[in-house]
C-alpha positions as CSV (number, residue, x, y, z in Angstrom):
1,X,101.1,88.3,94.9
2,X,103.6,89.9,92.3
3,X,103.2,87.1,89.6
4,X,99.2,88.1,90.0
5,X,99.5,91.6,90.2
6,X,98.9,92.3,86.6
7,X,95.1,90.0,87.2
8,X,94.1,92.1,90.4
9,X,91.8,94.5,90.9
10,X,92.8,96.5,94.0
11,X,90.4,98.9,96.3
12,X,90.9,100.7,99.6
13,X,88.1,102.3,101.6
14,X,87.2,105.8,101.2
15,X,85.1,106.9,104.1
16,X,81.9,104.7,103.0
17,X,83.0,103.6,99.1
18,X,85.6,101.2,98.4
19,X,87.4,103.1,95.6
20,X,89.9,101.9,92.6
21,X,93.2,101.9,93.1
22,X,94.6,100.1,90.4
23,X,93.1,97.5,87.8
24,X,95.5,95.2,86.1
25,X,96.2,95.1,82.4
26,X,95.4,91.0,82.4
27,X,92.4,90.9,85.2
28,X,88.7,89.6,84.5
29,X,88.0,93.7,84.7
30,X,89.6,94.3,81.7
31,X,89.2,91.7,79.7
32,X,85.2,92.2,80.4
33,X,85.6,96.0,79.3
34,X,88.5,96.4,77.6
35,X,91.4,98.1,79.3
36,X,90.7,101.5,78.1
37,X,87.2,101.3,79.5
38,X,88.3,99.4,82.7
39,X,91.1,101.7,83.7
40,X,88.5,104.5,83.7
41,X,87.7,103.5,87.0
42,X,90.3,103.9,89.0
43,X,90.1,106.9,91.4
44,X,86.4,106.4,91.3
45,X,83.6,104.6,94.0
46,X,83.2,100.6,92.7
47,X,79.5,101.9,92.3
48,X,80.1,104.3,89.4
49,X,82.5,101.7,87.9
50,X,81.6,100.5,84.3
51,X,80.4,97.2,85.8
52,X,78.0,98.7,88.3
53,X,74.4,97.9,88.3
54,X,71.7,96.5,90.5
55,X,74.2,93.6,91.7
56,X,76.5,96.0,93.7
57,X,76.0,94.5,96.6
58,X,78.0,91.2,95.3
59,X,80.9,93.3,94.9
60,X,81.0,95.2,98.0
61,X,79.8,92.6,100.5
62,X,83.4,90.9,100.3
63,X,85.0,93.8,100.6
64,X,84.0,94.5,103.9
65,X,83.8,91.5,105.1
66,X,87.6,90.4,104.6
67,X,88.7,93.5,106.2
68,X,86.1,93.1,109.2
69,X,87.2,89.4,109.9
70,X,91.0,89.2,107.7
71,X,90.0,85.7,106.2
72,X,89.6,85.0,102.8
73,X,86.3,85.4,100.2
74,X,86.1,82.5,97.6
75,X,83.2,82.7,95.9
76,X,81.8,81.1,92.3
77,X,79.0,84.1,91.0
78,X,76.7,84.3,88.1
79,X,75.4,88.0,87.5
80,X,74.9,90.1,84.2
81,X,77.3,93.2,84.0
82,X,77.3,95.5,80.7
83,X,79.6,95.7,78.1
84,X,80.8,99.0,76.8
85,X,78.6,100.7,74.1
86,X,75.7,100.2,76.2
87,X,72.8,97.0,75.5
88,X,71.4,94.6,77.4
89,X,73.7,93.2,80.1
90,X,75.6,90.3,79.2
91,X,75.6,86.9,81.8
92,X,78.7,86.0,83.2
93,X,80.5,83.3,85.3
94,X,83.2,83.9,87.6
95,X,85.2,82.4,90.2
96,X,86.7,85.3,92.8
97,X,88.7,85.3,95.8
98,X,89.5,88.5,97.4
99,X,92.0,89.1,99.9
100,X,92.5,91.6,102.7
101,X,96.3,93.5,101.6
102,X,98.0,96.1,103.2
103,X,100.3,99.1,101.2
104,X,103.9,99.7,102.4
105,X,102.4,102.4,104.7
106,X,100.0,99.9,106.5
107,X,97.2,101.7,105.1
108,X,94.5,98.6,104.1
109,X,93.8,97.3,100.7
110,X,91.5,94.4,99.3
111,X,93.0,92.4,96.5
112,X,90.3,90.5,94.2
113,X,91.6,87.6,91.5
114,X,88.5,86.7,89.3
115,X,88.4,84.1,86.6
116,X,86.0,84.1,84.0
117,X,84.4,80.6,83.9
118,X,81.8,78.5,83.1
119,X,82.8,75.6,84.8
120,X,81.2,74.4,88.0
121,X,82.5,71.1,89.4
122,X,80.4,69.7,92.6
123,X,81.3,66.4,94.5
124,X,78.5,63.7,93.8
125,X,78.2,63.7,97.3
126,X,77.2,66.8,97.4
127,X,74.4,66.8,95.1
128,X,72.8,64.1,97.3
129,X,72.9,66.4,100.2
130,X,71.0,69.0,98.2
């Protein structure tokens, strides 16, 4: 994890909100917003983050469910998330995988690695199936 740290966003649960704890200087976050913007919410709830809106629940539902069950969330998501200076929200692509962590205390964290993408590659099998 420490050659990723500087791409992560990390949380930890805060009675029912999963709050900031750190966003890195090279994740998806702050490439979106701009550091500046994108450090701004640390300390707060993910739902008053810069990138809240009506999608929330795509950010919080693997939150809780990595810490519920431990494994792994790898997910490929299309959404529209604001940019700073306000506007229309702008579509994006992203592949994320968020990970259940720990702090040297023991205290639980979730780790999420996103990378802005376009690309989508399914098997040809798999469009048959469809």
């Amino acid at each position: 994890m420490k050659a990723r740290r500087k791409q992560l966003v990390v949380l930890r649960k805060h009675e029912e909100h999963w709050i900031c704890v750190d966003i890195g200087e090279d994740s998806a976050m702050a490439e979106w917003l701009g550091r500046d913007v994108a450090k701004s919410a640390v300390g707060h709830p993910i739902e008053q983050s810069p990138m809240s809106n009506e999608a929330n629940r795509l950010l919080v539902e693997p939150l809780d469910h990595v810490t519920t069950f431990g494994a792994a969330w790898y997910g490929h998501v299309g959404a529209r998330f604001s940019r700073p200076g306000g506007g229309l929200a702008d579509p994006v692509n992203y592949q994320r995988l968020v990970l259940a962590c720990s702090f040297p205390d023991g205290s639980l964290v979730v780790a999420t690695f996103v990378i802005l993408t376009d690309d989508i590659s399914l098997p040809e099998d798999a469009a048959a199936a469809a």
